[in-house]
ROTOR-648957 format. One line per field, with one value per atom (N, C-alpha, C, O, CB): atom name; residue in three letters; x, y, z; residue number from 1. Coordinates in pm, 1 decimal, decimal comma. Glycine has a CB too. Example, Ala and Ser with C-alpha at 12.3 -4.5 7.8 and 13.67 -1.06 7.14 Angstrom:
at N CA C O CB N CA C O CB
aa ALA ALA ALA ALA ALA SER SER SER SER SER
px 1319,0 1230,0 1320,0 1423,6 1130,8 1285,0 1367,0 1290,0 1340,9 1408,4
py -569,0 -450,0 -330,0 -331,9 -447,3 -225,0 -106,0 3,0 113,8 -59,8
pz 780,0 780,0 780,0 846,5 904,6 708,0 714,0 787,0 803,9 572,5
i 1 1 1 1 1 2 2 2 2 2
END
This chain:
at N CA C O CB N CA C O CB N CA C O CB N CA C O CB N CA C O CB N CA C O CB N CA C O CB N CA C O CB N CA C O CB N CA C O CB N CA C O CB N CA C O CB N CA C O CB N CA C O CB N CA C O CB N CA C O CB N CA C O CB N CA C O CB N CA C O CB N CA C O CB N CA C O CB N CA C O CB N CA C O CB N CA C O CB N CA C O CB N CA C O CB N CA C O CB N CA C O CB N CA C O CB N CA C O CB N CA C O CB N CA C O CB N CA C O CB N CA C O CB N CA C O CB N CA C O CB N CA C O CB N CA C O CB N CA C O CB N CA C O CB N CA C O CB N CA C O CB N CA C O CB N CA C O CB N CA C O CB N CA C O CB N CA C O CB N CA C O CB N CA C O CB N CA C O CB N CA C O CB N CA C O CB N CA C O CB N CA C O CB N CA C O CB N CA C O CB N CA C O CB N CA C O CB N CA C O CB N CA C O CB N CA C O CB N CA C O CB N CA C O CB N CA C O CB N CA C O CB N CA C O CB N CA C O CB N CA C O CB N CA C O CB N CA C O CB N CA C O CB N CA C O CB N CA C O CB N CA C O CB N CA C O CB N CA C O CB N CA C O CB N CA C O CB N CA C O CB N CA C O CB N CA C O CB N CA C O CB N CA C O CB N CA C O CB N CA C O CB N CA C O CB N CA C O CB
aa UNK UNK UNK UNK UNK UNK UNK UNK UNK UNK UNK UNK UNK UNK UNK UNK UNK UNK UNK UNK UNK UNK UNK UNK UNK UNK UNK UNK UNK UNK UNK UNK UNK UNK UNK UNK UNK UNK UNK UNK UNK UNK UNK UNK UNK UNK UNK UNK UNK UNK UNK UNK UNK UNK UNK UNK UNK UNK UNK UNK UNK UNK UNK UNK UNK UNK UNK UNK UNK UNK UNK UNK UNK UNK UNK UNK UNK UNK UNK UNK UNK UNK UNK UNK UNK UNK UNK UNK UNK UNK UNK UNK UNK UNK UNK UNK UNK UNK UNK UNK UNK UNK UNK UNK UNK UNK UNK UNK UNK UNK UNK UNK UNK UNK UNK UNK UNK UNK UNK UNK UNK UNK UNK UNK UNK UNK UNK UNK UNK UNK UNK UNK UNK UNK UNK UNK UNK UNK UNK UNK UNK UNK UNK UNK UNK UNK UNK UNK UNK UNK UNK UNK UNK UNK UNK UNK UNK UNK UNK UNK UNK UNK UNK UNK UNK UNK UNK UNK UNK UNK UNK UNK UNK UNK UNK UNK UNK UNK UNK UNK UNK UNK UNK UNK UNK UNK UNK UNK UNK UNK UNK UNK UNK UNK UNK UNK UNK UNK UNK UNK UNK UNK UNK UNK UNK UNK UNK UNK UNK UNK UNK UNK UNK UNK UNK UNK UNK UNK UNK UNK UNK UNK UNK UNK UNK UNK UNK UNK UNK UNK UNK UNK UNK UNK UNK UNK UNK UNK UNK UNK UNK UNK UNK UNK UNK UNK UNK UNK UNK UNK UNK UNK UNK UNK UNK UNK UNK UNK UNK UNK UNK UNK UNK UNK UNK UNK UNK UNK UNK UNK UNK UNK UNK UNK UNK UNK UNK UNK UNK UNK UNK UNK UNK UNK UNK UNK UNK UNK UNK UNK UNK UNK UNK UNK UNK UNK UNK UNK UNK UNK UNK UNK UNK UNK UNK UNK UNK UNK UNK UNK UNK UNK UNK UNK UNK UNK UNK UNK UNK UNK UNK UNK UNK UNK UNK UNK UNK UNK UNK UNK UNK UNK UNK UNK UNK UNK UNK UNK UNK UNK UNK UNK UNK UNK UNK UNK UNK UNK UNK UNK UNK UNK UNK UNK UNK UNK UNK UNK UNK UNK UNK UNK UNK UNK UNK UNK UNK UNK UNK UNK UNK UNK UNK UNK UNK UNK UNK UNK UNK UNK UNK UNK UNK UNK UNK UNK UNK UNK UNK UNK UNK UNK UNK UNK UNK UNK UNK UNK UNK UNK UNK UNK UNK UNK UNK UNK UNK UNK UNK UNK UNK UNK UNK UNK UNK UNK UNK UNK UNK UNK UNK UNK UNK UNK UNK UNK UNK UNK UNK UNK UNK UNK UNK UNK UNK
px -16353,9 -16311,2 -16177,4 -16168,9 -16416,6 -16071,8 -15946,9 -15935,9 -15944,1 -15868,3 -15920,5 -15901,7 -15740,8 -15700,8 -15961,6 -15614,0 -15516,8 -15520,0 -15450,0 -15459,3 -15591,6 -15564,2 -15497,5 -15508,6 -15804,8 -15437,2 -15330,1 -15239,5 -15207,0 -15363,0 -15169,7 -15021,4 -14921,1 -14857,6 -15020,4 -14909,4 -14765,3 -14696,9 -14579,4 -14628,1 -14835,2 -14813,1 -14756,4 -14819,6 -14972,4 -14651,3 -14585,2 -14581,3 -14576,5 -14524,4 -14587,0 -14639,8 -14681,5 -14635,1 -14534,6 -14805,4 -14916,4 -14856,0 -14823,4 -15085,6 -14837,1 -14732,5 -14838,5 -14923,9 -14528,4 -14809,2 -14838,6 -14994,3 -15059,8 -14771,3 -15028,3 -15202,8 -15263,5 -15385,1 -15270,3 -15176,6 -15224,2 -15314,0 -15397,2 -15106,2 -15308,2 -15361,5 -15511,2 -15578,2 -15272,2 -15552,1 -15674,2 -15772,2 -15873,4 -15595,5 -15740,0 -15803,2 -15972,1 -16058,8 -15730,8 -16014,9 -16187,8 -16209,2 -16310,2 -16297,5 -16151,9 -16160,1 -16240,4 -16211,5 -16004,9 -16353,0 -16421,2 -16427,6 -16478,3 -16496,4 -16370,9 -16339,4 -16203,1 -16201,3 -16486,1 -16095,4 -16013,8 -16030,9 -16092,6 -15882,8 -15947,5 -15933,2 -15772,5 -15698,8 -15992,8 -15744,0 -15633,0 -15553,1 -15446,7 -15601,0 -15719,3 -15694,4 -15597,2 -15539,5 -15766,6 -15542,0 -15415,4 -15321,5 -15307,3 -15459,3 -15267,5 -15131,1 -15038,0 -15055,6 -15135,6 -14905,9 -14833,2 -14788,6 -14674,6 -14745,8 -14894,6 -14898,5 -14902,2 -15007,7 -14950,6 -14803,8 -14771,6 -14767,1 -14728,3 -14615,3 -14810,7 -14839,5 -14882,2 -14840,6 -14737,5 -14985,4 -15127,9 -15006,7 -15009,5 -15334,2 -14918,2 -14874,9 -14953,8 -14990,3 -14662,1 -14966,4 -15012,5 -15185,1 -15236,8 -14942,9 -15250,9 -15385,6 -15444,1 -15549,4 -15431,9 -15337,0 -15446,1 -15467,0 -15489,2 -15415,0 -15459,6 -15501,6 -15640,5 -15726,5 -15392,2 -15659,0 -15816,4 -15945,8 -16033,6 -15792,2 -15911,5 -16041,2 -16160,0 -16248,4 -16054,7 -16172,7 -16310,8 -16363,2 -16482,1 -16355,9 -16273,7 -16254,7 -16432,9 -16502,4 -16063,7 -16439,7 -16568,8 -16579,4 -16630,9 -16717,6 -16508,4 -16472,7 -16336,1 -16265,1 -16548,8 -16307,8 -16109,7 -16098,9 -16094,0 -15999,7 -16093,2 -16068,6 -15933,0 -15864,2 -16144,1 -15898,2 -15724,2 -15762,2 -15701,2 -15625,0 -15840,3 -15875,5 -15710,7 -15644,9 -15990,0 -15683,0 -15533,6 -15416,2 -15357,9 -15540,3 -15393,4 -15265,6 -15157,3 -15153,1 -15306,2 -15097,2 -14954,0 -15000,0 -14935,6 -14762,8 -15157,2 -15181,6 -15137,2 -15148,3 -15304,4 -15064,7 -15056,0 -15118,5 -15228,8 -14913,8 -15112,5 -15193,9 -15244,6 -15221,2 -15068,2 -15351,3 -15405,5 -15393,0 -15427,9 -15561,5 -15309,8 -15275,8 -15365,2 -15434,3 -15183,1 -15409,3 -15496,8 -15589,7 -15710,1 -15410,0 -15488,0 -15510,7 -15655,0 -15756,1 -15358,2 -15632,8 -15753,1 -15932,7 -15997,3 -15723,1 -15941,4 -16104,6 -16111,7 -16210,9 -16127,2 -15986,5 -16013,8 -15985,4 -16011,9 -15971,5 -15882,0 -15861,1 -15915,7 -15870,5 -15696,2 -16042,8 -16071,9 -16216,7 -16268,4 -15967,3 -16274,0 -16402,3 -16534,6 -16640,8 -16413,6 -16510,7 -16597,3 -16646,8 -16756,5 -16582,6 -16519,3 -16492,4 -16669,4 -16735,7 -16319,6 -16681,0 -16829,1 -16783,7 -16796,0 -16966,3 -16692,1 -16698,4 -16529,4 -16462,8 -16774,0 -16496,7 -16338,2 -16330,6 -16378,8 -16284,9 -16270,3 -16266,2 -16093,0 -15992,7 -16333,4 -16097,9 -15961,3 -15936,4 -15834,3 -15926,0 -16024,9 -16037,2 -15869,1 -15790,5 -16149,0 -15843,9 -15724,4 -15617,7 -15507,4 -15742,5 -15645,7 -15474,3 -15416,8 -15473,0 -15455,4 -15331,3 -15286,7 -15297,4 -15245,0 -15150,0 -15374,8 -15473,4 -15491,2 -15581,0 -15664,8 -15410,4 -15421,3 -15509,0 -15567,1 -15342,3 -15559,0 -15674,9 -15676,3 -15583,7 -15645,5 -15820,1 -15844,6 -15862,9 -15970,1 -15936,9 -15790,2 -15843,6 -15962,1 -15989,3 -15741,5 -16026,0 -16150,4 -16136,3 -16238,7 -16299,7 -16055,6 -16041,3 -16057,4 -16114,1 -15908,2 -15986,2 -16041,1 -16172,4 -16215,3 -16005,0 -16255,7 -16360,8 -16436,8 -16446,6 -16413,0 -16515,3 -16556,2 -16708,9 -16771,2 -16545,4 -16766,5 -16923,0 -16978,6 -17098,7 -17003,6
py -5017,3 -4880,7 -4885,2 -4951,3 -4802,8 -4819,7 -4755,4 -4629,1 -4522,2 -4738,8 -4635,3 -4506,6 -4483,2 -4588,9 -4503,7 -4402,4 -4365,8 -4197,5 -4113,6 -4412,7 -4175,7 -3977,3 -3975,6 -4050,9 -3810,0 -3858,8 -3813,3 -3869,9 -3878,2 -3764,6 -3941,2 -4013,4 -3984,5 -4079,4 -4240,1 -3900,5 -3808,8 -3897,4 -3929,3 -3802,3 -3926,8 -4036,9 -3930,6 -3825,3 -4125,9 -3945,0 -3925,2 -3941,1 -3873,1 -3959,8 -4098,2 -4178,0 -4293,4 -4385,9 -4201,7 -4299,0 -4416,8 -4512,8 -4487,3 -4379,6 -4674,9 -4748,8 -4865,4 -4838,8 -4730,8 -4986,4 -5157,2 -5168,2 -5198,3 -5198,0 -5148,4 -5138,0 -5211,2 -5216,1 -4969,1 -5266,9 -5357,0 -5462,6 -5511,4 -5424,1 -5492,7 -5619,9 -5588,1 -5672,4 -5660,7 -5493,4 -5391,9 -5357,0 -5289,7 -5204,6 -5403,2 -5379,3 -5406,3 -5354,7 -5534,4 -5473,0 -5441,6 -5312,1 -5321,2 -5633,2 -5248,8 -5134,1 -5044,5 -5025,3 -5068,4 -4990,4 -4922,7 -4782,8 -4692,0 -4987,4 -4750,8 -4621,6 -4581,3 -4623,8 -4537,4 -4492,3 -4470,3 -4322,6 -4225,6 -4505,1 -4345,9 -4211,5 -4145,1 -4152,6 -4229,1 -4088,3 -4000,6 -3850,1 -3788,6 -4021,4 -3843,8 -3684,1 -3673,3 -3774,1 -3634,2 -3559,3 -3456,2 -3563,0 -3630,3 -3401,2 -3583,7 -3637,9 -3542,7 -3425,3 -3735,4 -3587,2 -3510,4 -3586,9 -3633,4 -3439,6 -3612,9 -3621,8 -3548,0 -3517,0 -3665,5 -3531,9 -3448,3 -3524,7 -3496,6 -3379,8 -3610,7 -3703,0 -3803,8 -3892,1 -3740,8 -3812,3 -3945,6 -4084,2 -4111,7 -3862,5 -4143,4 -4277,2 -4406,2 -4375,0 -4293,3 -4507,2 -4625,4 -4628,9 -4705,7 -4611,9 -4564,7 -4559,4 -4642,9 -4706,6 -4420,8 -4627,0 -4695,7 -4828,8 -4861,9 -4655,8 -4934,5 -5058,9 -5046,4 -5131,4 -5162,0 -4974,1 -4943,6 -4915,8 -4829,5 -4726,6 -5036,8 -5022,0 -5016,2 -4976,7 -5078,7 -5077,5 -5048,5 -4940,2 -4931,0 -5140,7 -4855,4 -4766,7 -4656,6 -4649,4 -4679,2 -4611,4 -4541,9 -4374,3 -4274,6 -4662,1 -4381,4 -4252,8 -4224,5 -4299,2 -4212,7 -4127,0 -4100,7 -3974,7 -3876,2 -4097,8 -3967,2 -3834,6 -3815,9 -3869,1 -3820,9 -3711,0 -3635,8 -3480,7 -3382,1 -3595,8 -3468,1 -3392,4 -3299,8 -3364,6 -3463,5 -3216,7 -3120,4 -3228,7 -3302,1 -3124,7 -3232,2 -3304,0 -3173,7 -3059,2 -3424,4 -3218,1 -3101,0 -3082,1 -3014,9 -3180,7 -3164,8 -3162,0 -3056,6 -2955,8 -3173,7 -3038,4 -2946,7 -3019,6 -2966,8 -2895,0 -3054,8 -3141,8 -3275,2 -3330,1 -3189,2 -3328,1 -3430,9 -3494,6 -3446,6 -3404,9 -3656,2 -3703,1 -3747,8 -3825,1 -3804,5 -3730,4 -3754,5 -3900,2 -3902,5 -3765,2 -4022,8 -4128,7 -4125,9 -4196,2 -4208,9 -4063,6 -4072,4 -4078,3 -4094,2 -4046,2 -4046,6 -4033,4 -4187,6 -4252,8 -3866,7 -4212,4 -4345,1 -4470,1 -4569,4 -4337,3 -4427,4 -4575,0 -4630,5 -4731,6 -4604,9 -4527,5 -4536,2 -4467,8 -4364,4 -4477,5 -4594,7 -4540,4 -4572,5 -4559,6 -4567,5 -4645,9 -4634,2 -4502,4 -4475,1 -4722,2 -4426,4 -4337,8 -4230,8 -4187,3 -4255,7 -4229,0 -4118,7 -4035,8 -3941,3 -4126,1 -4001,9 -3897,0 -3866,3 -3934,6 -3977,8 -3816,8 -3713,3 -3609,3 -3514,7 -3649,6 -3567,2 -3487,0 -3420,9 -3481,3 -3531,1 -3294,1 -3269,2 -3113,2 -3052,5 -3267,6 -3050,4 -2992,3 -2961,1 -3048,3 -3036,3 -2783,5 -2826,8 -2849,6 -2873,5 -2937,9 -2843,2 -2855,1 -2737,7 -2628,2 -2993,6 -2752,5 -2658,3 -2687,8 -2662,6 -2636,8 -2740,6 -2759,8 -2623,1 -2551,0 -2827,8 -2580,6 -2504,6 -2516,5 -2411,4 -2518,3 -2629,9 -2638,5 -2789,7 -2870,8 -2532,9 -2804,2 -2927,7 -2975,6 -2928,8 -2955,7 -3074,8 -3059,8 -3139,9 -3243,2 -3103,5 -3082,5 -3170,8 -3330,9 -3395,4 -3073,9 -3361,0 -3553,0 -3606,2 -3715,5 -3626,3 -3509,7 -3570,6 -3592,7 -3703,9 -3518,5 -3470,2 -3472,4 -3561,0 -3626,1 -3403,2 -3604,4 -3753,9 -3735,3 -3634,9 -3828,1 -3827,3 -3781,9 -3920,7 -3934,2 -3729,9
pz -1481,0 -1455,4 -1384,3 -1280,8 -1371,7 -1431,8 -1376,9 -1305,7 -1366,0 -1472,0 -1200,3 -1140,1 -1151,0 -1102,3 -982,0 -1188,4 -1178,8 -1138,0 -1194,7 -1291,5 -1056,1 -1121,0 -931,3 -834,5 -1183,7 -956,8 -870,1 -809,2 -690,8 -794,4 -983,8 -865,1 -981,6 -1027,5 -801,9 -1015,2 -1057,9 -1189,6 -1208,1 -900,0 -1283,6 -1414,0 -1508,3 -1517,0 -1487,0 -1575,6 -1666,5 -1813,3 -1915,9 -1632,2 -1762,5 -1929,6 -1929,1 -1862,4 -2040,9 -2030,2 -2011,0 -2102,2 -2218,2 -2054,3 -2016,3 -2096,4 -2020,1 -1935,5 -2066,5 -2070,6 -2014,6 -2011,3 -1911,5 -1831,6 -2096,2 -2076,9 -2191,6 -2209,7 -2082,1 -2267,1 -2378,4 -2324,9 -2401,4 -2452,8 -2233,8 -2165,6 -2130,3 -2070,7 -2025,2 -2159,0 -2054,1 -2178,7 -2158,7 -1960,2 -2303,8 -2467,0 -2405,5 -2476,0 -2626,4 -2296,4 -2293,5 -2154,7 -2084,9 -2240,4 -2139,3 -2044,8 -2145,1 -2263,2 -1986,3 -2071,6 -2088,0 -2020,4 -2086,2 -2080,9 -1867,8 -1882,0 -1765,7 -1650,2 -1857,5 -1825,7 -1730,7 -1682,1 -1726,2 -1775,4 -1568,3 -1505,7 -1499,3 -1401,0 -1353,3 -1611,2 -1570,8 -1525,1 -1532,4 -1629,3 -1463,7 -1391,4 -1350,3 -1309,3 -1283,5 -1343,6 -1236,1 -1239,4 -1137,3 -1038,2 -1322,6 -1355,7 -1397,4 -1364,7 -1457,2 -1489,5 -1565,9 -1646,7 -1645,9 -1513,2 -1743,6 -1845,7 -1999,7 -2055,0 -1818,6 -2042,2 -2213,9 -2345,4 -2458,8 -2223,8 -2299,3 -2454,2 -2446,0 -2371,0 -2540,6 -2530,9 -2543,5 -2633,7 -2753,7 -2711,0 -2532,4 -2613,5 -2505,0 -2391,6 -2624,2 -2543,2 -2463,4 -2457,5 -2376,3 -2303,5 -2523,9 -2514,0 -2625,0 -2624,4 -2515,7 -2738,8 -2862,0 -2896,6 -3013,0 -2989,7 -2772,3 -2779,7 -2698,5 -2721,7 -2724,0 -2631,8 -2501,4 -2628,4 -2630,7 -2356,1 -2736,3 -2802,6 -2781,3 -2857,3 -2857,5 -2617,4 -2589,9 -2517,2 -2486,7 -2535,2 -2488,2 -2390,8 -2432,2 -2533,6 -2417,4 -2336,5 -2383,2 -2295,3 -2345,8 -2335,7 -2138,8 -2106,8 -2069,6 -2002,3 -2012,2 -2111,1 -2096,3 -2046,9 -2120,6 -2258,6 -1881,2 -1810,4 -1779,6 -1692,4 -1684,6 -1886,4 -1871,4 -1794,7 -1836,0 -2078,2 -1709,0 -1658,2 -1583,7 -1502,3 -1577,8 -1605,5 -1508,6 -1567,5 -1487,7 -1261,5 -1676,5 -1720,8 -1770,8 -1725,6 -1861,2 -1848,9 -1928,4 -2065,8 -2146,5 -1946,4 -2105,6 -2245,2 -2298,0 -2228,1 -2280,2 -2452,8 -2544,8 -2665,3 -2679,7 -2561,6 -2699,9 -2850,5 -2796,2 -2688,5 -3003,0 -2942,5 -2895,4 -3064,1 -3171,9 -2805,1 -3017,2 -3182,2 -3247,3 -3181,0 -3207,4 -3386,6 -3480,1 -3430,7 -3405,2 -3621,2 -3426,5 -3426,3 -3284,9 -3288,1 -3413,1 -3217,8 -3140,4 -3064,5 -2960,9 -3132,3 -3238,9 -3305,5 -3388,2 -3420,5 -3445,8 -3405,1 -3502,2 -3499,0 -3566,8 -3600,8 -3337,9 -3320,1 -3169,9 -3116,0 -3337,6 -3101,5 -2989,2 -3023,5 -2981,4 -2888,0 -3142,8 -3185,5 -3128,8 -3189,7 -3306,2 -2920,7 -2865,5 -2787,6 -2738,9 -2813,1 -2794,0 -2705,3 -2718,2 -2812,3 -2756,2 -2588,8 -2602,9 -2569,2 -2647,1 -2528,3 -2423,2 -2297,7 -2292,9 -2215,0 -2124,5 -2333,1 -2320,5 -2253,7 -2316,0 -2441,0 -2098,6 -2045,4 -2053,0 -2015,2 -1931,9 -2107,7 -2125,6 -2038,7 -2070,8 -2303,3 -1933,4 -1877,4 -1806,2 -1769,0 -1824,9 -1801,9 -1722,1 -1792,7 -1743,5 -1649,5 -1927,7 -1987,9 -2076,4 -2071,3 -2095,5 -2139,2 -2256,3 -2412,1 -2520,6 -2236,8 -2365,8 -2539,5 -2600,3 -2556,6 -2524,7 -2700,6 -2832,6 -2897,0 -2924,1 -2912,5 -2948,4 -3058,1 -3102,1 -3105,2 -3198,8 -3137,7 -3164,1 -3297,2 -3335,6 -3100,7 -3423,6 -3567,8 -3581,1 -3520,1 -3677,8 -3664,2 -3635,8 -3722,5 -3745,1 -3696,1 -3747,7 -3763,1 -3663,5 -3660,6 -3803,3 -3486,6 -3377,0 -3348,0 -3317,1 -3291,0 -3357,7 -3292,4 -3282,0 -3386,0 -3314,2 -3177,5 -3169,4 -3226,1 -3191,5 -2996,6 -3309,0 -3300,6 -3244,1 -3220,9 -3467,5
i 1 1 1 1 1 2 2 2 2 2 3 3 3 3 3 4 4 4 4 4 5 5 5 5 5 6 6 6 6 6 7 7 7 7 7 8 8 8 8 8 9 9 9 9 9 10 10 10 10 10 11 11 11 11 11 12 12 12 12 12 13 13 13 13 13 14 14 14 14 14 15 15 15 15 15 16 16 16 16 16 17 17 17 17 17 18 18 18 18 18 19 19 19 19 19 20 20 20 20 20 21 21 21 21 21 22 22 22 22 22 23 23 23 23 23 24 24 24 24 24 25 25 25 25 25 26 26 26 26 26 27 27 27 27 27 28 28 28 28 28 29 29 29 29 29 30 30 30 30 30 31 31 31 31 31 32 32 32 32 32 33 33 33 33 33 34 34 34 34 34 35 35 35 35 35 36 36 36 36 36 37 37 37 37 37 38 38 38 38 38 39 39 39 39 39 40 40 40 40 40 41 41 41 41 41 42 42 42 42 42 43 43 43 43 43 44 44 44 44 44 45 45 45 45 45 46 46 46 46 46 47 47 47 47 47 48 48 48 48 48 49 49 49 49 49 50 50 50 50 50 51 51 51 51 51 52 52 52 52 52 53 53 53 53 53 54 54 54 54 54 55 55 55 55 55 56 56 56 56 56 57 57 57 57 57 58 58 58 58 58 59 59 59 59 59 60 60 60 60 60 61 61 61 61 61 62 62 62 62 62 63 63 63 63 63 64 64 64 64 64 65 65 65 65 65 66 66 66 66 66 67 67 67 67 67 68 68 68 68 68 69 69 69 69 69 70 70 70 70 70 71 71 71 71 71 72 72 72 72 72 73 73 73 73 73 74 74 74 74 74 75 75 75 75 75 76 76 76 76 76 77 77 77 77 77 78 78 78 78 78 79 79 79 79 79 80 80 80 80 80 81 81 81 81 81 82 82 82 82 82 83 83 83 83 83 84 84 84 84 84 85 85 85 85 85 86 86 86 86 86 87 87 87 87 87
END
């Protein structure tokens, strides 16, 4: 587990190394775009809880296909297509 939430993250970068992490924390950041996540193949909970979200990129249902628990609470999420949706 990664805890990062409330330290004024921008953009999620250097985490290739972390491919068996199973769950991060990136609450209350300021964060506006999901780049640096899609090696966390094992990742299983991903809290973007109070970020800058406006969209969420396709690739994220399919290339983070442990993912159970997505908290996106708190952002400006428009709408979700359902290729994301996780089942």
């Amino acid at each position: 587990m990664l805890n990062l939430s409330c330290n004024m993250i921008e953009k999620i970068e250097n985490l290739e190394k972390l491919a068996g992490l199973r769950e991060i924390n990136l609450s209350y950041n300021n964060i506006n775009k999901l780049d640096g996540l899609e090696c966390l193949v094992s990742l299983q909970v991903l809290d973007l809880t109070g970020n800058c979200l406006e969209h969420l990129p396709q690739w994220i249902g399919k290339k983070l296909k442990c993912l159970r628990n997505l908290k996106l609470a708190k952002n400006e999420i428009q709408s979700v297509s359902r290729s994301i949706i996780i089942m």
